[in-house]
LUMRO-306214 format. One record per residue (C-alpha): y, z, x; residue number from 1; residue in three letters. Coordinates in Angstrom, 3 decimals. Layout:
REM LUMRO-306214
Y,Z,X,NUM,ALA;
...
REM end
This chain:
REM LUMRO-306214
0.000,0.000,0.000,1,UNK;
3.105,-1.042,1.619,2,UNK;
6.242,1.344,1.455,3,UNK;
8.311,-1.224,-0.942,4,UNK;
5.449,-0.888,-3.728,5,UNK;
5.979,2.724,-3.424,6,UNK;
9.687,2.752,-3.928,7,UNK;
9.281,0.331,-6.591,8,UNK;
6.590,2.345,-8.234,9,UNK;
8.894,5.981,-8.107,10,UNK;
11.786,3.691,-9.093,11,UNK;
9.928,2.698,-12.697,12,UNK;
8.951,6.309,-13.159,13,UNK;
12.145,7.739,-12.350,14,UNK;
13.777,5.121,-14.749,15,UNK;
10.752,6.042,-17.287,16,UNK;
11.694,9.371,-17.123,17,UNK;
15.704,9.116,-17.497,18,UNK;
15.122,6.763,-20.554,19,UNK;
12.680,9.309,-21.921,20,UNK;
15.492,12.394,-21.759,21,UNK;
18.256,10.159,-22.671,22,UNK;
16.541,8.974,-25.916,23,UNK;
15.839,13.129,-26.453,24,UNK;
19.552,13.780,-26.113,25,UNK;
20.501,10.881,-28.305,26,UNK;
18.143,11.984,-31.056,27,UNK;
18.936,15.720,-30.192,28,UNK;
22.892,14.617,-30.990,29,UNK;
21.984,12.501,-34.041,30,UNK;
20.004,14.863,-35.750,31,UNK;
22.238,16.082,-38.730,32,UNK;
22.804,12.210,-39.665,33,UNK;
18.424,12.177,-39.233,34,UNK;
18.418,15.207,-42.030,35,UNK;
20.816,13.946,-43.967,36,UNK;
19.296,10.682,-44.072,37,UNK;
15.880,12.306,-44.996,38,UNK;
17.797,14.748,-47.874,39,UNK;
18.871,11.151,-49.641,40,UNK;
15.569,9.966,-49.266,41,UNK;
14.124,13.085,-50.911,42,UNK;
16.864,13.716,-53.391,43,UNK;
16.197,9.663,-54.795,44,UNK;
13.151,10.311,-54.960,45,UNK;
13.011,13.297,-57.232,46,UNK;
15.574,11.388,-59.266,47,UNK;
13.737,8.082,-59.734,48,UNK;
11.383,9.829,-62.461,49,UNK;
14.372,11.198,-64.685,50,UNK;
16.467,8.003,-64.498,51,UNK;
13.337,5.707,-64.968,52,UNK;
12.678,8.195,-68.792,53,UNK;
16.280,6.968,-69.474,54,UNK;
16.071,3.556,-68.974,55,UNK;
12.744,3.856,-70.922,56,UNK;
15.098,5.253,-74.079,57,UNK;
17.360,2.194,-73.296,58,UNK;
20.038,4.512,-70.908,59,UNK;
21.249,2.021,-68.550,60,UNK;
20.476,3.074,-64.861,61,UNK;
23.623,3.086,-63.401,62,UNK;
24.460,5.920,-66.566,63,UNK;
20.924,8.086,-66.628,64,UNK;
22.145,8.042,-62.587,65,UNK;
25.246,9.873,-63.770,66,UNK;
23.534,11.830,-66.074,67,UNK;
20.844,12.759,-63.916,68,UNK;
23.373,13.727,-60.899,69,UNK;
25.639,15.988,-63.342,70,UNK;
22.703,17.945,-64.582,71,UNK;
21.308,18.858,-61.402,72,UNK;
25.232,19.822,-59.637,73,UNK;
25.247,21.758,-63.148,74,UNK;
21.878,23.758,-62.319,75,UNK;
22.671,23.798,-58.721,76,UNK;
23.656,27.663,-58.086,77,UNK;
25.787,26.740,-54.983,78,UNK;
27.529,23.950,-56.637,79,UNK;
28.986,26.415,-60.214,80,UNK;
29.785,30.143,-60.278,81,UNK;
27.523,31.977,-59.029,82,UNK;
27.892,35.755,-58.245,83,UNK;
25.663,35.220,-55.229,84,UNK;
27.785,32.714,-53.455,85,UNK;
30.196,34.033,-51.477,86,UNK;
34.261,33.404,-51.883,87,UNK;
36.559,33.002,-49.214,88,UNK;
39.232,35.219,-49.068,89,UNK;
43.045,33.921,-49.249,90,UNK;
REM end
């Protein structure tokens, strides 16, 4: 094995290695757009179900959508008055 090979060889594994890290970092950086991303993804799909019974009863989807999103920010306990959420002080 000549010494060339060798420093071409560490070269690719060093560069192997720094891509590896830097694509952890990236991801590492990125990761509340990642969960938010995911939360949509969940969130539509809960919703398809109750939007899909609308459009069954002849609700348009755009509408059971708007339906569907006002009932659950109305059941949401962080999103009306709850006594267990906690008010900032002025």
């Amino acid at each position: 094995m000549h010494v060339g090979e060798t420093a071409r060889k560490a070269a690719v594994g060093a560069l192997v290695v720094v891509g590896v890290v830097a694509l952890a970092l990236a991801l590492w950086k990125l990761r509340l757009v990642i969960a938010l991303l995911f939360a949509g993804f969940i969130l539509s799909a809960a919703m398809r179900p109750s939007i899909e019974a609308l459009h069954r009863h002849r609700v348009p989807r755009p509408l059971g959508w708007f339906f569907t999103t006002r009932c659950s920010r109305c059941w949401s306990p962080s999103c009306c008055g709850s006594p267990f959420r906690v008010r900032s002080i002025r």
